[in-house]
N, CA, C and O of each residue as an XYZ file, in Angstrom:
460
protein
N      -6.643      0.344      8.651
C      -6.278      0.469      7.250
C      -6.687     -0.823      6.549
O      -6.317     -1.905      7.004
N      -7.625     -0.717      5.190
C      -7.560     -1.777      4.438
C      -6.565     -2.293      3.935
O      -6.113     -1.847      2.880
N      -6.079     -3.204      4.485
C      -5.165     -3.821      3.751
C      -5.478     -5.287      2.876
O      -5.787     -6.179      3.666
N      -5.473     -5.671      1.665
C      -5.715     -6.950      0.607
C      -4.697     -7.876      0.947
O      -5.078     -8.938      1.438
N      -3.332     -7.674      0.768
C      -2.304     -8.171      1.135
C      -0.834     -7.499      1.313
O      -0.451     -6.408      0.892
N      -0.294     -8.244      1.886
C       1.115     -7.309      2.331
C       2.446     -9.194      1.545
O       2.328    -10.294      2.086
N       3.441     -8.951      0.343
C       4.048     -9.819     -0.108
C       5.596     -9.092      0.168
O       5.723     -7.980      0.681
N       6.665     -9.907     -0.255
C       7.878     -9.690     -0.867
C       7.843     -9.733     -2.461
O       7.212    -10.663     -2.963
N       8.401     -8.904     -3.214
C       8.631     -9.370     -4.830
C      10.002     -8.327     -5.017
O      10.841     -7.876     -4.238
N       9.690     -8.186     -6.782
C      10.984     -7.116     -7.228
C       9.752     -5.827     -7.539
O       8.599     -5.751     -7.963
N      10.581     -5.134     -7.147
C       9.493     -3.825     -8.175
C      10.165     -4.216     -9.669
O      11.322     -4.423    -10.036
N       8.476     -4.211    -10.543
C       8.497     -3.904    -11.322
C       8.528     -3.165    -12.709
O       8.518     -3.735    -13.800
N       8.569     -1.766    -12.494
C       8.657     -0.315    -13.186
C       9.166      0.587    -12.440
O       9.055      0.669    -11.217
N       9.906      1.495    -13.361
C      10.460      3.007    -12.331
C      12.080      2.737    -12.191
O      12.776      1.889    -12.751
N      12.471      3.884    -11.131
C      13.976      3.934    -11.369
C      14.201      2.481    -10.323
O      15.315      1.990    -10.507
N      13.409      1.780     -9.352
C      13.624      1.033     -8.724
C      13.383     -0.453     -9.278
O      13.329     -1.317     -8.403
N      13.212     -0.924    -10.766
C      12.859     -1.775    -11.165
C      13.646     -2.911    -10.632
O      14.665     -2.486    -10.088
N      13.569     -3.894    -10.600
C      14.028     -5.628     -9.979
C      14.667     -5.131     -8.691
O      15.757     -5.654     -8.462
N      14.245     -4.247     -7.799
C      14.639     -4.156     -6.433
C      13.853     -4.670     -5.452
O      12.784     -4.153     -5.127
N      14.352     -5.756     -4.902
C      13.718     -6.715     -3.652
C      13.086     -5.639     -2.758
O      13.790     -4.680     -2.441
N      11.622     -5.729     -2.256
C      10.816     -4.885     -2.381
C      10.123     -5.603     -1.672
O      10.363     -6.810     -1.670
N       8.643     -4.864     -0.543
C       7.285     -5.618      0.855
C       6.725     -4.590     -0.121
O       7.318     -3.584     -0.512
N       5.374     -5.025     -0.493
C       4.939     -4.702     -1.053
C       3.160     -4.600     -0.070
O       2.510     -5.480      0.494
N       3.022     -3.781     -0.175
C       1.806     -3.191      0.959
C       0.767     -3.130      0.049
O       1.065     -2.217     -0.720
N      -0.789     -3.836     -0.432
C      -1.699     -3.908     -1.743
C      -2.700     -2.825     -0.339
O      -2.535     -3.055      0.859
N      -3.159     -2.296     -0.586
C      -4.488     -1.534     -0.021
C      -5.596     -1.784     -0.253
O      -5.684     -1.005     -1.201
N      -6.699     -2.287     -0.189
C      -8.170     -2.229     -0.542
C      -8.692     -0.451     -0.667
O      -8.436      0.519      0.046
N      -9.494     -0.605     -1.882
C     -10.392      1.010     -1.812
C      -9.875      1.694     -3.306
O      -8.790      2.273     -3.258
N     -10.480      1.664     -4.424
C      -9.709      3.125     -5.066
C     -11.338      3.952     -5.210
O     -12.442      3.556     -4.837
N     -10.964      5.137     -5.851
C     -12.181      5.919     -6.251
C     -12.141      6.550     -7.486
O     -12.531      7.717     -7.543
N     -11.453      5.589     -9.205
C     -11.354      5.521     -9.642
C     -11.880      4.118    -10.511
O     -11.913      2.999    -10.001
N     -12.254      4.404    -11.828
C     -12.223      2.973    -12.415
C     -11.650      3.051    -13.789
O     -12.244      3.275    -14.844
N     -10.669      2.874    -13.627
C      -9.695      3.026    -14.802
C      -9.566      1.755    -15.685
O      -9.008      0.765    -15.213
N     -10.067      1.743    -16.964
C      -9.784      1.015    -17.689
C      -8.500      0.260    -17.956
O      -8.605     -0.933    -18.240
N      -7.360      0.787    -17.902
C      -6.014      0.335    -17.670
C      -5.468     -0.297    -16.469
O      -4.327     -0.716    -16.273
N      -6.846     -0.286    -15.433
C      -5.840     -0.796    -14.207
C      -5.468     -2.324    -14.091
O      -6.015     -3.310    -14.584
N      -4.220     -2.186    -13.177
C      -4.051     -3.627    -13.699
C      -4.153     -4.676    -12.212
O      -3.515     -5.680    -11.896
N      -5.121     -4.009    -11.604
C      -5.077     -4.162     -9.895
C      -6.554     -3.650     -9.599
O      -6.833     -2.976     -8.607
N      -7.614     -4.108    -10.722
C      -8.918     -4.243    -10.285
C      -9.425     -4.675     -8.826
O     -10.271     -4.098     -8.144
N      -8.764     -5.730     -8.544
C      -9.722     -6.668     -7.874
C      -9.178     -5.917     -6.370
O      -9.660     -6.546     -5.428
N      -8.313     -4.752     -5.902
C      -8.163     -4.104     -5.188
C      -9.066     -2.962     -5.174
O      -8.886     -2.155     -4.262
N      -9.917     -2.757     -5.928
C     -10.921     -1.611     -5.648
C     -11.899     -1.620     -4.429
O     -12.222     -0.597     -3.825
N     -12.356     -2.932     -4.117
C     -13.265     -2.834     -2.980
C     -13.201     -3.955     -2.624
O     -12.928     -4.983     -3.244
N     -13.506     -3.738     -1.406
C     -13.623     -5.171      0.073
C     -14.631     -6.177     -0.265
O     -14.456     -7.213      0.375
N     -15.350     -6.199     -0.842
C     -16.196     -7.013     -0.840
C     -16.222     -7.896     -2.389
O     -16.157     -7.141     -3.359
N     -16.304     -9.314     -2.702
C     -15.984     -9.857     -3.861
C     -17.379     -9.977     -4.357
O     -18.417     -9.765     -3.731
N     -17.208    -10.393     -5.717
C     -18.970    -10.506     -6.051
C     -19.897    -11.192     -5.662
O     -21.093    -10.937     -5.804
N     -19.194    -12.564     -4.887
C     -19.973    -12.827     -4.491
C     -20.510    -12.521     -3.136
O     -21.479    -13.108     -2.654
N     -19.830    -11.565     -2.534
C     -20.064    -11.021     -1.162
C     -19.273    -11.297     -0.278
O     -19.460    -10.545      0.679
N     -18.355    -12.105     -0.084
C     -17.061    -12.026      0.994
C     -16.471    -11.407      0.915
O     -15.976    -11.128     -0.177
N     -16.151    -10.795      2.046
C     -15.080     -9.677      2.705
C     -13.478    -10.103      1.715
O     -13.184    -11.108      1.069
N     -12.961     -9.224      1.905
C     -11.506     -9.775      1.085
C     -10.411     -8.920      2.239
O     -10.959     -8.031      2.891
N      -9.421     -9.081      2.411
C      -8.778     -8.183      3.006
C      -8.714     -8.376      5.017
O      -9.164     -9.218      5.794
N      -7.980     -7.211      5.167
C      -7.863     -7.119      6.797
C      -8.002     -5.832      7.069
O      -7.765     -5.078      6.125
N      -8.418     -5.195      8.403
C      -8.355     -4.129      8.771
C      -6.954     -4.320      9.851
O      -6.742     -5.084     10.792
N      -6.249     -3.366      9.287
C      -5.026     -3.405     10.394
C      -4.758     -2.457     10.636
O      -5.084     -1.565      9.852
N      -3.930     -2.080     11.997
C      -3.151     -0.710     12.105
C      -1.953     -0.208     11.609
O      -1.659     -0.890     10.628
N      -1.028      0.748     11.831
C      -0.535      1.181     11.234
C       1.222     -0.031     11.785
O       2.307     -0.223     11.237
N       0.486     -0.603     13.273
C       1.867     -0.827     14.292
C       1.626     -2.436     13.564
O       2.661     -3.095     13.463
N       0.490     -3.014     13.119
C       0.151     -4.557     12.575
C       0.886     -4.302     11.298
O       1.095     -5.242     10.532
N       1.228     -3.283     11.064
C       1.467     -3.918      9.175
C       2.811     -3.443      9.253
O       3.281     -3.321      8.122
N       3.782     -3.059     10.364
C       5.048     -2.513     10.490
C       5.635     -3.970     10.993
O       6.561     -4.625     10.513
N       4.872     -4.228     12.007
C       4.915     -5.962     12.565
C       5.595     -7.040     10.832
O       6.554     -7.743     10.512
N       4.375     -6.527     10.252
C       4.624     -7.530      8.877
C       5.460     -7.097      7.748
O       5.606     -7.716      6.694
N       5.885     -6.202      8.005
C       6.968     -5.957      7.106
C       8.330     -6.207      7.820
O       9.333     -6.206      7.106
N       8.463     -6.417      9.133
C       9.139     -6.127      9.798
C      10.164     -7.924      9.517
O      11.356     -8.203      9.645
N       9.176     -8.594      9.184
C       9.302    -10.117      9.228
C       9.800    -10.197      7.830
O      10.527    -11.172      7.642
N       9.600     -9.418      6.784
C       9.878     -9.579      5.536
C      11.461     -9.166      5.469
O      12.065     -9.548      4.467
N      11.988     -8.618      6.187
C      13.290     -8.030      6.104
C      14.072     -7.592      5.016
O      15.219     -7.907      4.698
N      13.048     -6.599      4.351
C      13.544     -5.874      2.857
C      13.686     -4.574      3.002
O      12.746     -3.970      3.519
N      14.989     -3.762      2.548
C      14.486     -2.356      2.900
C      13.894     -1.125      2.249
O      14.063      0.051      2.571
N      12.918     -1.804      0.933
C      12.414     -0.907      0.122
C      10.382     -1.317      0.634
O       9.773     -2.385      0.700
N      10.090     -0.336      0.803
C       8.344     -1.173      0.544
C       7.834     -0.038     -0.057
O       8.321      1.091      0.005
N       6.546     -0.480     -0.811
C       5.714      0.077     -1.864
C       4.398     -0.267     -1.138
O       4.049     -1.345     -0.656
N       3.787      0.855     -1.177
C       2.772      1.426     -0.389
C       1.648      1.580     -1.756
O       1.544      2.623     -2.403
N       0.715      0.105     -2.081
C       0.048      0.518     -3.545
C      -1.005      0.231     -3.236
O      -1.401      0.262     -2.070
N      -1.776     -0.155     -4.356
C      -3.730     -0.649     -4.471
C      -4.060     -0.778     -5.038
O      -3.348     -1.331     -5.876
N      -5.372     -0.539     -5.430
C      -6.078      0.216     -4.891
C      -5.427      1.411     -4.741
O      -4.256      1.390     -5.122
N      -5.825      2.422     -4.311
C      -5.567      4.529     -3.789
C      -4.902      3.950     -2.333
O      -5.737      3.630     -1.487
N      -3.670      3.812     -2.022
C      -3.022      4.148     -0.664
C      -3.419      5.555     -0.188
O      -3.726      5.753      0.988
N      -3.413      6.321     -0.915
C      -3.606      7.638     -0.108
C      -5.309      8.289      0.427
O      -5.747      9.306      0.965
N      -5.877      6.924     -0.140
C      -7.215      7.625      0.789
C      -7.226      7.258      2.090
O      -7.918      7.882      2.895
N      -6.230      5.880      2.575
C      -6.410      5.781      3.934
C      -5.898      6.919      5.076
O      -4.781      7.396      5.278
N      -7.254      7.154      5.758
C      -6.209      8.131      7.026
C      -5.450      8.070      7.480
O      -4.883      8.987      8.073
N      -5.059      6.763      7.378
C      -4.057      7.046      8.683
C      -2.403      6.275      7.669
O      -1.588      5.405      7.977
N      -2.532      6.966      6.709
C      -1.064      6.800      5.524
C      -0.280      7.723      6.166
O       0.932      7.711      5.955
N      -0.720      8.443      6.842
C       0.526      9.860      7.145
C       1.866      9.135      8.520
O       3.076      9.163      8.743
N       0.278      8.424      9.237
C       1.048      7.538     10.506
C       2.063      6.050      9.896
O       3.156      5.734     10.365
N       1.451      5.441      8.946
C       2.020      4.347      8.548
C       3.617      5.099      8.000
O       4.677      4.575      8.341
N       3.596      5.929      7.430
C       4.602      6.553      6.640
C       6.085      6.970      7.628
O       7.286      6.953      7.361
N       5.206      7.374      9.004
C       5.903      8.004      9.518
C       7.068      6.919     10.179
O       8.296      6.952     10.263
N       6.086      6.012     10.570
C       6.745      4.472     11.730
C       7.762      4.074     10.708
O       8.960      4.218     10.954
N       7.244      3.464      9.301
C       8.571      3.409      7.875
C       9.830      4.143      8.361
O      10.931      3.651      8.609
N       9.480      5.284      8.437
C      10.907      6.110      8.142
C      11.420      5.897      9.423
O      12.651      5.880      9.461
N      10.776      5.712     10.601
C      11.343      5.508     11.828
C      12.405      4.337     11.681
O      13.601      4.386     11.966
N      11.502      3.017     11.045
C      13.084      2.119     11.043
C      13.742      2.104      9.923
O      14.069      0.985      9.526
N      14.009      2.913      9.351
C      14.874      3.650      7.724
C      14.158      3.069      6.569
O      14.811      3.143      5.528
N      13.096      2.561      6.470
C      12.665      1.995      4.975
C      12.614      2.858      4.047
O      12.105      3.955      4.276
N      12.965      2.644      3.203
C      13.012      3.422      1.501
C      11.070      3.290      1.426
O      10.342      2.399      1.864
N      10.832      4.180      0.915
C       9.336      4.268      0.942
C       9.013      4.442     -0.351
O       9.562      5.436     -0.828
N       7.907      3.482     -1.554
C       7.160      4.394     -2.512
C       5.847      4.259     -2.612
O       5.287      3.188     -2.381
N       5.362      5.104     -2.890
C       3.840      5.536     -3.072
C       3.145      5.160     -4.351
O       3.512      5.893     -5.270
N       2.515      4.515     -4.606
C       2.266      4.466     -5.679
C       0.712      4.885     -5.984
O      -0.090      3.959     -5.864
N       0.113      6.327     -6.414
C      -0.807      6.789     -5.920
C      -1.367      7.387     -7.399
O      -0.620      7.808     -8.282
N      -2.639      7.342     -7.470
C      -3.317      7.912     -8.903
C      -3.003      9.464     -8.716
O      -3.051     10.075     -9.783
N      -2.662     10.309     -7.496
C      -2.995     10.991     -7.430
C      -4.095     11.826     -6.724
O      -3.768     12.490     -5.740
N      -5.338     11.837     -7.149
C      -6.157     11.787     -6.983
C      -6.840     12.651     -5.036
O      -7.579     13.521     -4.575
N      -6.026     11.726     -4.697
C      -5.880     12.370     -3.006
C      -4.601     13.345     -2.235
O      -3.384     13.231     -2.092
N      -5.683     14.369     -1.839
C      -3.587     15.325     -1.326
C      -3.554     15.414     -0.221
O      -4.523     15.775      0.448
N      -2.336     15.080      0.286
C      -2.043     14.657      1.414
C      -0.727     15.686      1.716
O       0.383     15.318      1.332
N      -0.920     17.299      2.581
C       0.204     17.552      2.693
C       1.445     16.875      3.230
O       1.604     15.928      4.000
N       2.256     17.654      2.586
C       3.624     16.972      2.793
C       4.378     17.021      4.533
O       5.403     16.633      5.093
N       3.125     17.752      4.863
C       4.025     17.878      6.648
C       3.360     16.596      7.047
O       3.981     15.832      7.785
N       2.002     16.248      6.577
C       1.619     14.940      7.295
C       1.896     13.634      6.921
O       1.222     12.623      7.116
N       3.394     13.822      6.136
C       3.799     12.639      5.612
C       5.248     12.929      5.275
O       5.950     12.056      4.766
């Protein structure tokens, strides 16, 4: 999974606003939305050509949230839901009770049994 970075903050919008919050950034969208406010998460590579980001698994980025000890995380980007393997990351979450949100254009459907 591309991952840009994995932080602690508050969420900022929604019914979960100023809730201490691991915040999961994704590399990749397939969108270019004038409004976005999380450009520089569209793709791995910067202009001037360095890589940005990590490839991790689903058990590496459970590791790193695991250290953050918050029990809400936000799963954003960049498109979280184009990565394949979101259904597995989702699943390990709920395994150790994390409050989960998605924060997704849409754009990608992902039935609901594989997540």
């Amino acid at each position: 999974m591309q991952v840009l970075e994995i932080y602690q903050s508050r969420q900022g919008e929604g019914i979960w606003t100023g809730q201490p919050s691991v915040f999961v950034r994704f590399l990749g969208c397939l969108l270019r939305c004038r409004f976005c406010d999380t450009d520089y998460a569209r793709c791995n590579v910067e202009e001037n050509g360095d890589e940005r980001g990590a490839d991790l698994t689903p058990d590496e980025i459970i590791g790193r949230v695991l250290l953050l000890d918050l029990p809400h995380v936000i799963l954003t980007g960049g498109e979280p839901m184009i990565s394949p393997k979101i259904a597995e990351l989702t699943k390990l979450l709920k395994e150790f009770d994390y409050q989960i949100t998605i924060e997704t254009s849409g754009i990608v459907f992902q039935p609901v049994s594989a997540i």
